[in-house]
C-alpha positions, 0 to 999 in steps of 0.5 A: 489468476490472483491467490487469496494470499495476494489478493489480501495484500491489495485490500491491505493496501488499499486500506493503508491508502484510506488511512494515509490519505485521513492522516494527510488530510488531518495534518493540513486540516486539523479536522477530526474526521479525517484523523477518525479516517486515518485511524479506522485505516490502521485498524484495518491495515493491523486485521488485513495484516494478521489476515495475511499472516495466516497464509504465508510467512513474513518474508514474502507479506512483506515484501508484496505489501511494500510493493503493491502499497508503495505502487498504489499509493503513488498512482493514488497521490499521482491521479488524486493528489498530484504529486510527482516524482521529480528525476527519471530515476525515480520513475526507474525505481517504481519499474525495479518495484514491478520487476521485484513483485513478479520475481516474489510472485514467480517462486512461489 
């Protein structure tokens, strides 16, 4: 179902995720743990990065890691933080970033 390549990409941004949410937790707390947090999160997202560099080229890393991270984290900010967005056409522009992975995902 899922390829190495894409799967690689889900764990990118999931450490991406663990990392922001460090760096966020950092910025309102000034603890330092959370900036340990934040910065062991870019580490991994620069290894998971290279990882997928490997299996395919920059177009097509990027363009799924700004889809799937910008999806996860905002489910993530949604359920854990409590953000939300603020117009109906916000919420349009998540459903424009699914319809964009699917036509990444079906050329290749």
């Amino acid at each position: 179902m899922f390829d190495r390549s894409f799967v690689l990409i889900i764990i990118l941004s999931l450490v991406e995720i663990y990392g922001d949410f460090g760096l966020r937790f950092y910025a309102q707390t000034h603890k330092i743990q959370y900036l340990v947090q934040g910065i062991v999160g870019y580490v991994g997202v620069v290894y998971c990065l290279i990882q997928s560099l490997r299996l395919n080229n920059v177009l097509y890393v990027n363009g799924m890691w700004d889809a799937v991270s910008g999806l996860m984290e905002s489910a993530a900010a949604y359920v854990f933080l409590g953000d939300r967005l603020e117009t109906p056409a916000q919420y349009l522009g998540i459903v424009m970033t699914i319809a964009g992975m699917f036509l990444l995902k079906g050329s290749r």
